[in-house]
C-alpha positions as CSV (number, residue, x, y, z in Angstrom):
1,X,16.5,-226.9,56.2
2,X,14.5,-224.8,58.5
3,X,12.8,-223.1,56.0
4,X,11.7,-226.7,54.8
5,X,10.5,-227.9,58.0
6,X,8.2,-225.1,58.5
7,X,6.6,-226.0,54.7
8,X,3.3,-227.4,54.4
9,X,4.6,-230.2,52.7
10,X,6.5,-231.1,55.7
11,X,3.7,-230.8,57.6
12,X,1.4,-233.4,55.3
13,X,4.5,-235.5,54.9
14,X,4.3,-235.7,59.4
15,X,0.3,-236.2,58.8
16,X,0.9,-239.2,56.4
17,X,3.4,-240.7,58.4
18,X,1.6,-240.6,61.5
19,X,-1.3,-242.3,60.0
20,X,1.6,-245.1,59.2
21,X,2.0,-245.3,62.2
22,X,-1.2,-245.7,63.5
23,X,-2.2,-248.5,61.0
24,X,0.9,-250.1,61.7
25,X,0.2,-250.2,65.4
26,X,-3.2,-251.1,65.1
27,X,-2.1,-254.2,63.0
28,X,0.6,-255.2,65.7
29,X,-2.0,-255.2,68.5
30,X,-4.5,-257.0,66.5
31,X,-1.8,-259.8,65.1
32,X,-0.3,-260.2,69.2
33,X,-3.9,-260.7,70.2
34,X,-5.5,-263.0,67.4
35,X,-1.9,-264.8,67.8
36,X,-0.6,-264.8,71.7
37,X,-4.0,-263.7,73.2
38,X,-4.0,-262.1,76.6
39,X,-0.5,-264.1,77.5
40,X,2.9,-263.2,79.0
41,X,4.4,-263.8,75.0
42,X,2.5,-260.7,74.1
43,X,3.4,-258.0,76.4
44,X,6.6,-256.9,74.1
45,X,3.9,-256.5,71.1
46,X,1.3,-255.2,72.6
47,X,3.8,-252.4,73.7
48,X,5.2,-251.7,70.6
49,X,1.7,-251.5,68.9
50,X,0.6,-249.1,71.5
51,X,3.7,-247.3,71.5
52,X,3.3,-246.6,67.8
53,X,-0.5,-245.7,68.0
54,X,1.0,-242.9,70.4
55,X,3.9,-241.7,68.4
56,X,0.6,-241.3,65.5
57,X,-1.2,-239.4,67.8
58,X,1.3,-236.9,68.5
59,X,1.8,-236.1,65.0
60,X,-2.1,-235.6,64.6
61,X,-1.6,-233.6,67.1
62,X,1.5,-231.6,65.5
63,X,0.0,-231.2,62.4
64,X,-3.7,-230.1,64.7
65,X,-1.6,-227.1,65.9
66,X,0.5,-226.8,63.0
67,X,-2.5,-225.4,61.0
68,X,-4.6,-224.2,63.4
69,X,-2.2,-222.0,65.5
70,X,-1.6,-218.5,65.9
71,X,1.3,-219.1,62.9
72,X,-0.8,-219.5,60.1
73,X,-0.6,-217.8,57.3
């Protein structure tokens, strides 16, 4: 397992998903807007859209220092 996790593969497999998850979160925000607006009704899916815009981000940013840190082959 460990020797799987520190693959490339796993790496692009983190990349791929993170950009899931940034789609998806973009799509969440933009779906609570157009449909609750700026209202109280909203606040649970404009949180989880955030929320998975950030959990996107930090794979980026795995992946960022995954291939461009002092481990590199």
């Amino acid at each position: 397992m460990r020797q799987f996790v520190r693959s490339d593969g796993y790496a692009r497999a983190r990349l791929f998903s993170g950009t899931v998850m940034i789609v998806l979160g973009i799509v969440v925000v933009a779906r609570m807007f157009l449909g609750a607006g700026l209202d109280w009704h909203g606040i649970p899916g404009y949180v989880l859209g955030l929320a998975l815009i950030g959990l996107g981000v930090v794979r980026f940013r795995e992946y960022a220092a995954r291939t461009k840190g002092p481990t590199q082959r």
